[in-house]
Backbone as CSV, one residue per row, in Angstrom:
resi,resn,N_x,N_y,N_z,CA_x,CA_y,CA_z,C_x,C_y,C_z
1,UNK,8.170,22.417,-22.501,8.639,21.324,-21.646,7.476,20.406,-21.302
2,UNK,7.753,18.893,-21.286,6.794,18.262,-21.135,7.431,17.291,-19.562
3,UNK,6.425,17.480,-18.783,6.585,16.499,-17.438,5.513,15.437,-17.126
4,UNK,6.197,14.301,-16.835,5.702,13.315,-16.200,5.786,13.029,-14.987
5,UNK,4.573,13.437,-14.328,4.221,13.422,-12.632,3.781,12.232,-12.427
6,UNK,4.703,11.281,-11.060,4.037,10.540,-11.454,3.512,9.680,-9.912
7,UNK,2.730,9.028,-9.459,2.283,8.923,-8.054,0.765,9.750,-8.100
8,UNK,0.133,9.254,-6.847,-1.222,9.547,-6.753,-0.677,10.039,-5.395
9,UNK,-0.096,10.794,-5.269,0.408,11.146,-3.597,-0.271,12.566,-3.462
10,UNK,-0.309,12.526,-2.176,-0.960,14.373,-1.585,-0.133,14.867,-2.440
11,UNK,1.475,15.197,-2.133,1.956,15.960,-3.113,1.709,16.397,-4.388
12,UNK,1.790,14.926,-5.001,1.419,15.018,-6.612,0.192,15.722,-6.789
13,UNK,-1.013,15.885,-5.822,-2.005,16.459,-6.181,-1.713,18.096,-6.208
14,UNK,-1.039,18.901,-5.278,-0.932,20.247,-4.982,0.216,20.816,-6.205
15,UNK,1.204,19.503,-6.549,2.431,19.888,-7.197,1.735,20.298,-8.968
16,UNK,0.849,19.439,-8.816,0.254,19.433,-10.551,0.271,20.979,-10.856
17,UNK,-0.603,21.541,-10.437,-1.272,23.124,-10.842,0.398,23.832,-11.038
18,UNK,1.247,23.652,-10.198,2.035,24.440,-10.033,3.558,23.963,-11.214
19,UNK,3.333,23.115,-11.642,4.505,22.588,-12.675,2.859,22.817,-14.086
20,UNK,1.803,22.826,-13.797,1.792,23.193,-15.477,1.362,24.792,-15.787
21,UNK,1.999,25.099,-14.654,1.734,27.371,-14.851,2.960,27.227,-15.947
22,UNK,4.119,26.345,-15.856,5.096,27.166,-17.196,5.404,25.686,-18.181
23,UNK,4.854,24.242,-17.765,5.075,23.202,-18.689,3.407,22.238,-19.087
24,UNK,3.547,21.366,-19.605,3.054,20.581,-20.252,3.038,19.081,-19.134
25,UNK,2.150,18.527,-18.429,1.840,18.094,-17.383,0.932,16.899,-17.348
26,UNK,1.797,15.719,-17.402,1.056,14.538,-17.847,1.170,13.423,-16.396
27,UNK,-0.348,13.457,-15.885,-0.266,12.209,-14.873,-0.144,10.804,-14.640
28,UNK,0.877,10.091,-14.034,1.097,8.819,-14.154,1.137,7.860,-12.684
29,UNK,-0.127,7.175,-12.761,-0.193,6.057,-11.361,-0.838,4.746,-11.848
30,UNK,-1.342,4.321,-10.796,-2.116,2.785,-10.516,-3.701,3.448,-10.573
31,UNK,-4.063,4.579,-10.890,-5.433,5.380,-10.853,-5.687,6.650,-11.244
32,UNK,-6.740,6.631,-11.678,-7.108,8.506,-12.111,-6.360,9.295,-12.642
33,UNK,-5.131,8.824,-13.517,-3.939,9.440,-13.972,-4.496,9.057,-15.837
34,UNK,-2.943,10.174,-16.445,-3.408,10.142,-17.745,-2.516,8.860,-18.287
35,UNK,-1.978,8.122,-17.384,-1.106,7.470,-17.686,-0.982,5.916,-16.875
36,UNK,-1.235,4.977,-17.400,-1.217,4.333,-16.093,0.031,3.357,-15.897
37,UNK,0.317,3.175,-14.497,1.331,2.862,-14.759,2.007,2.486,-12.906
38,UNK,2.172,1.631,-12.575,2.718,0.555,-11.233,4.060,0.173,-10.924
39,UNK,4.645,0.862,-9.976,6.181,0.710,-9.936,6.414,-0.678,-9.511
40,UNK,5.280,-1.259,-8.439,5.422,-2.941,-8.743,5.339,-3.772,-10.140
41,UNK,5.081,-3.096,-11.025,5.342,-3.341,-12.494,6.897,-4.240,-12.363
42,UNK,7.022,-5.613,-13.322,8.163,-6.189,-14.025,8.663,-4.838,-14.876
43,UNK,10.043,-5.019,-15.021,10.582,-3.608,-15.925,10.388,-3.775,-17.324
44,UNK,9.573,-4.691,-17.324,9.429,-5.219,-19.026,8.157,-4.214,-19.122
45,UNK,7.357,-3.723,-17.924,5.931,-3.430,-18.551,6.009,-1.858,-18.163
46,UNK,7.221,-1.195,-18.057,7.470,-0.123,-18.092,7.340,0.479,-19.513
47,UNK,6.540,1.644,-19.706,6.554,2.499,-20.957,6.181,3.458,-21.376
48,UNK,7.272,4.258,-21.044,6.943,5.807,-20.943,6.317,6.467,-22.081
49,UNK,5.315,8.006,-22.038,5.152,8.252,-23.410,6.249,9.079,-24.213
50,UNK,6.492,9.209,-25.371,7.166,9.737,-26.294,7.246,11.448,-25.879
51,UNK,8.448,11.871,-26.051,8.592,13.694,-25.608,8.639,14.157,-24.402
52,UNK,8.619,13.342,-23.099,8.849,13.624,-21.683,10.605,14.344,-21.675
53,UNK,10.321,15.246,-21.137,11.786,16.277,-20.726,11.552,15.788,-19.404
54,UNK,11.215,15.877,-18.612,11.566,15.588,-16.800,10.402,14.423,-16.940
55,UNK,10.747,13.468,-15.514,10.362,12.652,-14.730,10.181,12.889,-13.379
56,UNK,9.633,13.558,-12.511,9.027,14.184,-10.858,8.284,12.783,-10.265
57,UNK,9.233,11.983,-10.177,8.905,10.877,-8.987,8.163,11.145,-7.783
58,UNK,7.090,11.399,-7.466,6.515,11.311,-5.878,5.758,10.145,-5.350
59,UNK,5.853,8.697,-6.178,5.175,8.207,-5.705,6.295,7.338,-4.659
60,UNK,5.174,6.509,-3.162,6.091,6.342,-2.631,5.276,4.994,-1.235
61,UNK,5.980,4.133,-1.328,5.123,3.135,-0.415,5.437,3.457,1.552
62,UNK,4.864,3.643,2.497,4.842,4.110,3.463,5.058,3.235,4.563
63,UNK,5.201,1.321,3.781,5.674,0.328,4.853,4.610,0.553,6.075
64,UNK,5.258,-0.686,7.178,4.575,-0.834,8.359,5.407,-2.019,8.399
65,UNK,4.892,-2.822,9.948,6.191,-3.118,10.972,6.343,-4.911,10.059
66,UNK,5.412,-5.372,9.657,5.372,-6.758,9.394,5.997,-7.093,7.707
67,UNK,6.477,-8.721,7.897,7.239,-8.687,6.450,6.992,-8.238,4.969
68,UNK,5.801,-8.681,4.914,4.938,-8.383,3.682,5.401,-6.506,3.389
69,UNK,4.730,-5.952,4.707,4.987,-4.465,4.134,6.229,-3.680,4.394
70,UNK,7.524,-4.859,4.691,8.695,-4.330,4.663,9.532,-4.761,3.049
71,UNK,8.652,-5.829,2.745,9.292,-6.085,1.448,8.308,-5.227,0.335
72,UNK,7.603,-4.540,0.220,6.268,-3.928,-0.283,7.123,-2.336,-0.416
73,UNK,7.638,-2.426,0.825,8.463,-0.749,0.564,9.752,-1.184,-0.248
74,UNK,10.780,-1.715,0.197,11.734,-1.938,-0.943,11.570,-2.249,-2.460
75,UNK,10.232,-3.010,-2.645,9.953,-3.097,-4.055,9.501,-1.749,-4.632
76,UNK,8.750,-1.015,-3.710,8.446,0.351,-4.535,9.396,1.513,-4.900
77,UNK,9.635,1.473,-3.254,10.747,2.732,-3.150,11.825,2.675,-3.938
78,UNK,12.401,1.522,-3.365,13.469,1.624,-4.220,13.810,0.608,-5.527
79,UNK,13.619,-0.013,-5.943,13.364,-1.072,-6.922,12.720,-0.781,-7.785
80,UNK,11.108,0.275,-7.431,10.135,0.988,-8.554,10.623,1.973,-9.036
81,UNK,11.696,2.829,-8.092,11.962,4.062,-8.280,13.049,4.122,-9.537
82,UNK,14.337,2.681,-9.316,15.218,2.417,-10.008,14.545,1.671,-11.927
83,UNK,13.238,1.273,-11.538,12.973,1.057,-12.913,12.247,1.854,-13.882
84,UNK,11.936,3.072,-12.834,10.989,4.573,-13.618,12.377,4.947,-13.992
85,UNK,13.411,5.234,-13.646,15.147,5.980,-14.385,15.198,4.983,-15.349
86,UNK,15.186,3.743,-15.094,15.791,2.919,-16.490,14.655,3.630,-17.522
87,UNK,13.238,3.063,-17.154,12.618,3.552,-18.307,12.383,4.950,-19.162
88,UNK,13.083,5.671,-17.807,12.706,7.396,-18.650,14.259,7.333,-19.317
89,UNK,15.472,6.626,-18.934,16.348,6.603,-20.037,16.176,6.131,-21.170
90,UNK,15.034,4.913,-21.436,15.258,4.581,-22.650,14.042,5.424,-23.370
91,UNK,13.256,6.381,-23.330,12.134,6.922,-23.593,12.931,8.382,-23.766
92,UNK,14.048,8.680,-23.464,15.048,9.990,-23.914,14.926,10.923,-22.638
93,UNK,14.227,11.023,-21.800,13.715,11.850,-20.577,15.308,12.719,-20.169
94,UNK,15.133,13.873,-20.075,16.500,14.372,-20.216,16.894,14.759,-18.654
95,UNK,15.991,14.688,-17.605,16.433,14.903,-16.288,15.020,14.396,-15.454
96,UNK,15.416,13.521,-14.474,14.639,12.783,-13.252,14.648,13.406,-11.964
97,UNK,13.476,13.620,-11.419,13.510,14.522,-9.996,12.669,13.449,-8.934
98,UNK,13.744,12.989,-8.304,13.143,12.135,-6.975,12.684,12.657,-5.998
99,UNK,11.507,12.384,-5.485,10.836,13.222,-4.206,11.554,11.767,-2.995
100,UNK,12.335,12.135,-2.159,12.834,10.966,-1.385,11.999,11.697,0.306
101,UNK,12.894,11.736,0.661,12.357,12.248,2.357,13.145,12.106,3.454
102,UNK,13.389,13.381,4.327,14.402,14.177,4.929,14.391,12.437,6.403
103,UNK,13.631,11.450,6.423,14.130,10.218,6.680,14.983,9.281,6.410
104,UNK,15.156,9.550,5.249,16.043,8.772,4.674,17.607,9.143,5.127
105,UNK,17.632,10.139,6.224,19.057,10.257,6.336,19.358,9.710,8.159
106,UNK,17.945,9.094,8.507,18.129,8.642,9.771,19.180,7.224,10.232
107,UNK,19.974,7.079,11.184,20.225,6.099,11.185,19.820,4.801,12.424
108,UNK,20.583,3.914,12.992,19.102,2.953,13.438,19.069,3.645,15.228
109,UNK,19.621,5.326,15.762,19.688,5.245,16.574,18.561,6.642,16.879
110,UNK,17.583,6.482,15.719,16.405,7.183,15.791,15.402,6.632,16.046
111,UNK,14.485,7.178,16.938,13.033,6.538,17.349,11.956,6.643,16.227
112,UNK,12.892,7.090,14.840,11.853,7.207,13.645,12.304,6.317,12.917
113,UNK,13.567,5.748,12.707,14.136,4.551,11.918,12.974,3.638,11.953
114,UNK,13.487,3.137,10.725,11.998,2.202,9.913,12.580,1.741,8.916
115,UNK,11.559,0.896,8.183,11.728,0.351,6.712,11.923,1.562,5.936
116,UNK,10.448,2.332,5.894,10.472,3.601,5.356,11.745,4.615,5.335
117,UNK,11.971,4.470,6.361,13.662,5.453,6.424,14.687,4.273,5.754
118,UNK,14.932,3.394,5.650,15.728,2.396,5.143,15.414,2.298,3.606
119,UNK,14.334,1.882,2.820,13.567,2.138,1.641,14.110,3.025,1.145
120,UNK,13.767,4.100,1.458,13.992,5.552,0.926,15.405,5.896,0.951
121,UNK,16.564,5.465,1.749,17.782,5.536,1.180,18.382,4.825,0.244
122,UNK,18.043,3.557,0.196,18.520,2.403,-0.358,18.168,3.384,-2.021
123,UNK,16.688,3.429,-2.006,16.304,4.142,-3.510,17.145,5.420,-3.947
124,UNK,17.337,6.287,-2.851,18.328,7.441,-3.485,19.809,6.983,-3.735
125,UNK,20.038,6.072,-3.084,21.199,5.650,-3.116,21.430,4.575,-4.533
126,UNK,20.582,3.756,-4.923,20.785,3.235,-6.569,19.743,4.241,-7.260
127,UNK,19.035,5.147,-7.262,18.787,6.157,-8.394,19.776,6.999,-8.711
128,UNK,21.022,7.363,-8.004,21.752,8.426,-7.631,22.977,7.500,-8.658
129,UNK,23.313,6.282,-8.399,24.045,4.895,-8.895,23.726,5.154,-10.245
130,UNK,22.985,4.782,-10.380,22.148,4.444,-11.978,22.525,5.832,-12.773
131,UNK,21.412,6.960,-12.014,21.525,8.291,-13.239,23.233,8.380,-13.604
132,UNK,23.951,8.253,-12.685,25.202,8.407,-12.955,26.038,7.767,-14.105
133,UNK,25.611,6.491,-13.733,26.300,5.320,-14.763,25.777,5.567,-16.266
134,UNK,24.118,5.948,-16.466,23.269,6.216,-16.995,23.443,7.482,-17.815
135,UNK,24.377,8.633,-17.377,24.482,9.708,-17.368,23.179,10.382,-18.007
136,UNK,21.901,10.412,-16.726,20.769,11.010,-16.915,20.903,11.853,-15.346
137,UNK,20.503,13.369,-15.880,20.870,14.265,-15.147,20.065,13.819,-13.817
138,UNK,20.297,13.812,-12.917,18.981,13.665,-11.569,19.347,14.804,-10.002
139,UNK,17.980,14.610,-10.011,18.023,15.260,-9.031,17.691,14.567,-7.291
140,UNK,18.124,14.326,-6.072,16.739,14.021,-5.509,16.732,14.891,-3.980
141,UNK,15.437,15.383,-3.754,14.869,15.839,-2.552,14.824,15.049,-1.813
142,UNK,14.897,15.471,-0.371,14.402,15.173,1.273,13.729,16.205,1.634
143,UNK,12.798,16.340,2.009,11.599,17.297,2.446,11.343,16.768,3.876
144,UNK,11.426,17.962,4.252,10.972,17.098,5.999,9.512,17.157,6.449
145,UNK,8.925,17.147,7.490,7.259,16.635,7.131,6.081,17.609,6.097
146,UNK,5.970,16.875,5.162,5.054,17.808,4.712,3.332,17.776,5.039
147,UNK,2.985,19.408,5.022,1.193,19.133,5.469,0.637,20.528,4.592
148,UNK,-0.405,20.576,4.668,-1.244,21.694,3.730,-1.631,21.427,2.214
149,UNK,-2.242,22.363,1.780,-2.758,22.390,0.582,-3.891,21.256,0.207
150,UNK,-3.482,20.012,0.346,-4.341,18.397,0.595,-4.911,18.066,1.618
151,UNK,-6.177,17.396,1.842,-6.808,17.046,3.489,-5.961,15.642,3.672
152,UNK,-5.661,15.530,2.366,-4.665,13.532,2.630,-3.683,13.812,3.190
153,UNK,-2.767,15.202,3.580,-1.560,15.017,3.945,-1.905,14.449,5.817
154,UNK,-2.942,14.453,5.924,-3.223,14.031,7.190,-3.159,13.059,8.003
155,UNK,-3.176,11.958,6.703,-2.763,10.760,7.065,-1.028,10.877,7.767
156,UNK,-0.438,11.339,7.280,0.645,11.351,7.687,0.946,12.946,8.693
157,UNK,0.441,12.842,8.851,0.638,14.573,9.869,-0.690,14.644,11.229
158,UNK,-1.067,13.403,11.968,-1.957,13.134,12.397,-1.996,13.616,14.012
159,UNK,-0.648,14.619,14.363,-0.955,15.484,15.405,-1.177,16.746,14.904
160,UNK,-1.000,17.355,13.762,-1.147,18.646,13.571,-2.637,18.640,13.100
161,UNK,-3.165,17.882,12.062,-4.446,17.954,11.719,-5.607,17.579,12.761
162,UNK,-5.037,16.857,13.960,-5.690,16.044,14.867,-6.115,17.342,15.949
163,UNK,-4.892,17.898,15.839,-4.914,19.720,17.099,-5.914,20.596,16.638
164,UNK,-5.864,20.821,14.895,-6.744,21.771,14.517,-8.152,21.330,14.331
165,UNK,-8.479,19.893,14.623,-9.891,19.773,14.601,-9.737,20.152,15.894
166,UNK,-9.238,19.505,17.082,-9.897,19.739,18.083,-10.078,21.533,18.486
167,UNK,-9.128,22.006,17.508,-9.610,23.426,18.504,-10.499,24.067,17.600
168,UNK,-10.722,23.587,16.533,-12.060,23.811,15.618,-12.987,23.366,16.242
169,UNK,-13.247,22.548,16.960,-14.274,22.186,18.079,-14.137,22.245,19.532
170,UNK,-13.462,23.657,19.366,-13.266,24.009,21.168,-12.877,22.688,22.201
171,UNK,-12.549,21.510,22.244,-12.038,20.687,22.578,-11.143,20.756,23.117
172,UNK,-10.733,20.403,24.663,-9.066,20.744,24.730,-8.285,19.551,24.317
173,UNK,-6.625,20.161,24.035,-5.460,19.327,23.373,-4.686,18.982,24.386
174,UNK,-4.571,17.325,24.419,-3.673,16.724,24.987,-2.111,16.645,24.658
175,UNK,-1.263,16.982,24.862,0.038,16.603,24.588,0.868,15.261,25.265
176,UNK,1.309,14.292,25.113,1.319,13.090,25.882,3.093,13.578,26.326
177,UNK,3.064,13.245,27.360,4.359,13.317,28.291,4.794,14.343,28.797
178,UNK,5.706,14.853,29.212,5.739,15.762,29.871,7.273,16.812,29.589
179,UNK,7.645,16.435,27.973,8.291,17.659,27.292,7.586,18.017,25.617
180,UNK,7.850,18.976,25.485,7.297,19.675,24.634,8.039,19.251,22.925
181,UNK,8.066,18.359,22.534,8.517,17.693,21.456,8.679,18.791,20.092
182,UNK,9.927,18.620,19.226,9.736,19.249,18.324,9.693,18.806,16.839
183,UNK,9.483,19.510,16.073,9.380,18.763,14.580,9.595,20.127,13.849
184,UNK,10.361,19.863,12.637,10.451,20.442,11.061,9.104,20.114,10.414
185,UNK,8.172,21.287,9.761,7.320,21.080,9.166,7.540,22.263,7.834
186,UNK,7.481,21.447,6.867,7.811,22.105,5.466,6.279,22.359,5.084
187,UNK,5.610,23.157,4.154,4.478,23.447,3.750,4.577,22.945,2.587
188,UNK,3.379,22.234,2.379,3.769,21.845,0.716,3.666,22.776,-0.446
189,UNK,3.348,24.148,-0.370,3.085,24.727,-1.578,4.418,25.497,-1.011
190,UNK,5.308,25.750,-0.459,6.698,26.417,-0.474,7.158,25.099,-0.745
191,UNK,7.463,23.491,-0.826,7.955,22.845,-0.906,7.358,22.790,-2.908
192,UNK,6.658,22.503,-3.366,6.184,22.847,-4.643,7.034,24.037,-5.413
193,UNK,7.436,24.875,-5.043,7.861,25.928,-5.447,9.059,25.660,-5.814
194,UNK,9.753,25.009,-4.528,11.220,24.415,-4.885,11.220,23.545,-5.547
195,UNK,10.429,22.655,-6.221,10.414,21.533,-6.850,10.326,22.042,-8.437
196,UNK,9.768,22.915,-8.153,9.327,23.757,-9.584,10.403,24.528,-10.108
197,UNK,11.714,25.364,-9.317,12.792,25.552,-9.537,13.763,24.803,-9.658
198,UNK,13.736,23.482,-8.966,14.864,22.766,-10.085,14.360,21.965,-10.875
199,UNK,13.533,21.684,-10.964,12.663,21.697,-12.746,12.981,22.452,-13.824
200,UNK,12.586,24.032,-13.595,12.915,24.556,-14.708,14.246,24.679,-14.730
201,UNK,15.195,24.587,-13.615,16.500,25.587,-13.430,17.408,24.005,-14.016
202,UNK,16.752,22.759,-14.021,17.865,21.700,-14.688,18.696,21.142,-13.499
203,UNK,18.268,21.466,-12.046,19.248,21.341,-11.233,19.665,19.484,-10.509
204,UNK,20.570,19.525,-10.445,21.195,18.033,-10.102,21.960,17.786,-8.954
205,UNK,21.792,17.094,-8.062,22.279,16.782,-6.839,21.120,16.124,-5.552
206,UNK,21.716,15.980,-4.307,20.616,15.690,-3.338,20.626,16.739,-2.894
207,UNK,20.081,17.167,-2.341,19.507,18.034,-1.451,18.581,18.144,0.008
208,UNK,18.650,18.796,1.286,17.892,18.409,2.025,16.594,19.672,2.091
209,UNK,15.608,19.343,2.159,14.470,20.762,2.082,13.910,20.888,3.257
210,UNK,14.191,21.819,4.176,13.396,21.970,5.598,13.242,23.071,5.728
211,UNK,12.420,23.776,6.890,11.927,24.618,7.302,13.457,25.358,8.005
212,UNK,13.546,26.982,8.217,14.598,26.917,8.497,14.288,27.057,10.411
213,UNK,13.290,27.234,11.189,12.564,27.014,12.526,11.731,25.458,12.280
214,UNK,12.258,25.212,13.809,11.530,24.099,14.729,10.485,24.356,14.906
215,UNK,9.349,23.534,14.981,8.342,23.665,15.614,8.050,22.884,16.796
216,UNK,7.829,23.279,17.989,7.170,22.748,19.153,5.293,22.172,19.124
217,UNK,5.620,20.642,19.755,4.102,20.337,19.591,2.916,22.001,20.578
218,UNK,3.510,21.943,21.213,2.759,23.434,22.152,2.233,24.329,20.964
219,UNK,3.681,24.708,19.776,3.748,25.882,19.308,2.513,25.636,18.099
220,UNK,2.358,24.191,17.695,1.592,24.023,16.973,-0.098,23.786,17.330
221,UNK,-0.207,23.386,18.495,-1.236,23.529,19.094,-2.088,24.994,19.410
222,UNK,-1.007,25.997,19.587,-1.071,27.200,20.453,-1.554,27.951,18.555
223,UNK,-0.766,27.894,17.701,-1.137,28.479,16.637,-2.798,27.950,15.716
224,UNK,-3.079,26.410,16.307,-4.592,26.126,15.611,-4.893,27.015,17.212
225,UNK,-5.157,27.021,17.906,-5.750,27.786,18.767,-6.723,29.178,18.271
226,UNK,-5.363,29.610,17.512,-5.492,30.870,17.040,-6.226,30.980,16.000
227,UNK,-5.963,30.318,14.852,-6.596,30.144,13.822,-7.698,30.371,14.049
228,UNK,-8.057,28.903,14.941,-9.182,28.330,15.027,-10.471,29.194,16.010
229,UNK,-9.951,30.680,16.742,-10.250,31.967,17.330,-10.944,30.777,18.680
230,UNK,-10.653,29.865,19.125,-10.969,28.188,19.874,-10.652,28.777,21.474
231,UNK,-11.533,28.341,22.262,-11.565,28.195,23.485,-10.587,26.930,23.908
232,UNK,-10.177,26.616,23.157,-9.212,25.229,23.994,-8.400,25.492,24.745
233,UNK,-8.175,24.712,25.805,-6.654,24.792,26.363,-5.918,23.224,25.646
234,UNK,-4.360,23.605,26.436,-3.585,22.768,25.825,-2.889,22.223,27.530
235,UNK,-2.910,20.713,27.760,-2.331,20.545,28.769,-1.327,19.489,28.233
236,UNK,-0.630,18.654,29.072,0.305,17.709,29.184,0.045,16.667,29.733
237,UNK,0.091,15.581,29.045,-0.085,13.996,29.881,1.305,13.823,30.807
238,UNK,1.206,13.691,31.740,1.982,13.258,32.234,2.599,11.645,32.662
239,UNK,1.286,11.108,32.239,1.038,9.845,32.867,1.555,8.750,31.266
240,UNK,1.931,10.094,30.169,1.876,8.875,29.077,3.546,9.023,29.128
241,UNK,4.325,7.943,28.237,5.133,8.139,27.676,5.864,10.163,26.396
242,UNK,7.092,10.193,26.817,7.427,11.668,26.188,7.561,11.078,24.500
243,UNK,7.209,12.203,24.227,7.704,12.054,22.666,9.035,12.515,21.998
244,UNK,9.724,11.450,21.181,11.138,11.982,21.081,10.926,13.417,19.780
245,UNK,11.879,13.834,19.860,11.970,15.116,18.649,12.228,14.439,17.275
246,UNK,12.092,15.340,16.340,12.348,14.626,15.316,12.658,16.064,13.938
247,UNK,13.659,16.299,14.814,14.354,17.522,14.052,15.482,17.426,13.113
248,UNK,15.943,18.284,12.507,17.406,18.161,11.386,18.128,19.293,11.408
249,UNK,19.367,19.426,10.982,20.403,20.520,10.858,19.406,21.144,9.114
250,UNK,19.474,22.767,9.226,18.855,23.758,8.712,19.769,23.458,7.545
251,UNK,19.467,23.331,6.361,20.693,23.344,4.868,20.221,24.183,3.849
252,UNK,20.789,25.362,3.425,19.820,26.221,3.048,20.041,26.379,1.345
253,UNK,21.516,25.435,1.108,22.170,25.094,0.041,21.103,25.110,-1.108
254,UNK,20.098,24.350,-1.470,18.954,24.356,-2.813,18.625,25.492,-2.546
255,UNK,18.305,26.533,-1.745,17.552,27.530,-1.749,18.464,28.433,-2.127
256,UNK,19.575,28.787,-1.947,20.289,29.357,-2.306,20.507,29.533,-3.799
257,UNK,20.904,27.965,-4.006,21.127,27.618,-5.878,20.218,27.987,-6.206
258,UNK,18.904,28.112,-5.984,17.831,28.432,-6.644,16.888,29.277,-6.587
259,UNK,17.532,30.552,-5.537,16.581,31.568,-4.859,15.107,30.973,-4.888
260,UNK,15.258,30.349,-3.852,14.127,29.998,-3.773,14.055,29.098,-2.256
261,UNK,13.348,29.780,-1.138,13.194,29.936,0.138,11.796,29.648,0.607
262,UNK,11.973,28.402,1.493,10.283,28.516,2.430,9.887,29.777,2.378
263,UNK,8.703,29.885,2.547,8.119,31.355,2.827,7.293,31.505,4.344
264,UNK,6.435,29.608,4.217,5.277,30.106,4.855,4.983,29.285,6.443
265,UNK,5.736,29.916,7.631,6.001,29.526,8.809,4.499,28.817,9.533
266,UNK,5.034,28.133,10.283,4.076,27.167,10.725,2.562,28.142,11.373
267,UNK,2.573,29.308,11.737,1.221,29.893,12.287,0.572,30.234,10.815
268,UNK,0.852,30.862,10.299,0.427,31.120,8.923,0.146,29.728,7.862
269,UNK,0.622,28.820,8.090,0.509,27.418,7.718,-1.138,26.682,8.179
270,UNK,-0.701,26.665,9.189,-1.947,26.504,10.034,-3.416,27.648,10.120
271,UNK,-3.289,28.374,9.714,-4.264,29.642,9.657,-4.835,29.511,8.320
272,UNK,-3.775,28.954,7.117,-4.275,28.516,5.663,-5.096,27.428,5.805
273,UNK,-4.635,26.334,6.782,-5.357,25.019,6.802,-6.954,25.207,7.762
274,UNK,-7.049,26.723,8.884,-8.498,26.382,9.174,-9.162,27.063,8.626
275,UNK,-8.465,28.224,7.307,-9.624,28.573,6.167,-10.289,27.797,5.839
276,UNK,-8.914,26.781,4.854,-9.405,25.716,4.127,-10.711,25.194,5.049
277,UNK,-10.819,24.492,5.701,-11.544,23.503,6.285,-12.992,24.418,6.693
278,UNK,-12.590,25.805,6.722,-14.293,26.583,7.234,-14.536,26.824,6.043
279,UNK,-13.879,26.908,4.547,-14.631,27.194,3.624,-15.166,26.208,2.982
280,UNK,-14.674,24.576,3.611,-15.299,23.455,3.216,-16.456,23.037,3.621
């Protein structure tokens, strides 16, 4: 089996090792890839190489509040995403795996609604259009926050990585407001795993991928604590604004189809990430 990974994303970096233990593993971005290749690309300058069996979409634009980078996400997300399917149809690609994100199912009465959550449906929603019409098998994921394995997932995970420095430096942790906020945090190498089973397994549909426990900002603080063997305490702002939750209903449906189950709960998550960082 030959795959085309394609994005310069944290993911794509942790996902590589683990899709070429049983295939043939060819990288495709705007950099450092074996392939190069820009979903802001015209669809004329799309061109896949010859013998690709799957297409593993992770690349993905992350928007922000002003026009430029609200039209910047629709051209990638979904517009780039819809012209990587045209092109892996005409290049023979026999099944497409969209990495989308467990946002994309928000609607505008979330304090996380965004372009990014808007983007990212619009794209599953004409990749999903297309493979169909197209009849190219597809698949696409929602993963809810992912962190580990990469120091880049940090950019986007900037209270959890932000907790474990500070209690890597005995520092105490602020929590702003005065409830204990929660979040779904998926690990990326149990999220890899599943990606890697409907890869080999051929599997087709959406799917949502989450953790099957909440995590509390406390609970995540309280576990780098541990890790981190850290003198910190953890208090509460009271004086700031609360933070809303940003949780989902548990769907255990892909894991099922595919025996194949998170493994690795947020203390143990976090205990991997202040190895990592003391053996760095």
């Amino acid at each position: 089996m030959k795959i085309l990974l394609v994005g310069n994303s944290s993911l794509a970096q942790v996902l590589r090792p683990v899709l070429a233990s049983f295939a043939d593993v060819l990288t495709a971005g705007r950099r450092d890839c074996d392939v190069t290749l820009d979903l802001g690309w015209p669809v004329e300058q799309f061109r896949l190489p010859s013998g690709i069996d799957v297409v593993v979409n992770t690349a993905a634009h992350f928007a922000g509040p002003d026009f430029n980078a609200i039209l910047a996400a629709e051209d990638i997300n979904t517009l780039g995403g819809l012209k990587l399917c045209h092109a892996a149809r005409a290049a023979g690609v026999r099944h497409f795996v969209q990495i989308s994100s467990i946002n994309a199912g928000l609607d505008s009465a979330s304090d996380y609604y965004g372009i990014y959550a808007i983007s990212k449906r619009h794209a599953d929603e004409a990749i999903a259009y297309y493979c169909a019409k197209a009849k190219l098998p597809c698949a696409i994921l929602r993963p809810s926050q992912l962190y580990g394995g990469a120091a880049t997932f940090s950019r986007h995970q900037p209270f959890l990585y932000g907790t474990l420095e500070k209690a890597l430096g005995n520092e105490d942790i602020v929590i702003y407001g005065s409830r204990d906020a929660r979040r779904n945090y998926l690990h990326a190498q149990d999220f890899c795993r599943i990606i890697a089973a409907v890869v080999s397994g051929g599997v087709e549909g959406l799917y949502c991928c989450t953790s099957e426990q909440d995590s509390s900002l406390l609970e995540v603080a309280n576990a780098a604590i541990k890790a981190a063997g850290s003198t910190s305490s953890v208090a509460f702002d009271l004086a700031m604004n609360d933070i809303p939750d940003n949780v989902f209903p548990y769907d255990d449906q892909l894991y099922r189809l595919t025996d194949t189950y998170p493994a690795i709960g947020i203390e143990d998550g976090i205990a991997r990430l202040a190895a990592d960082r003391s053996a760095a």
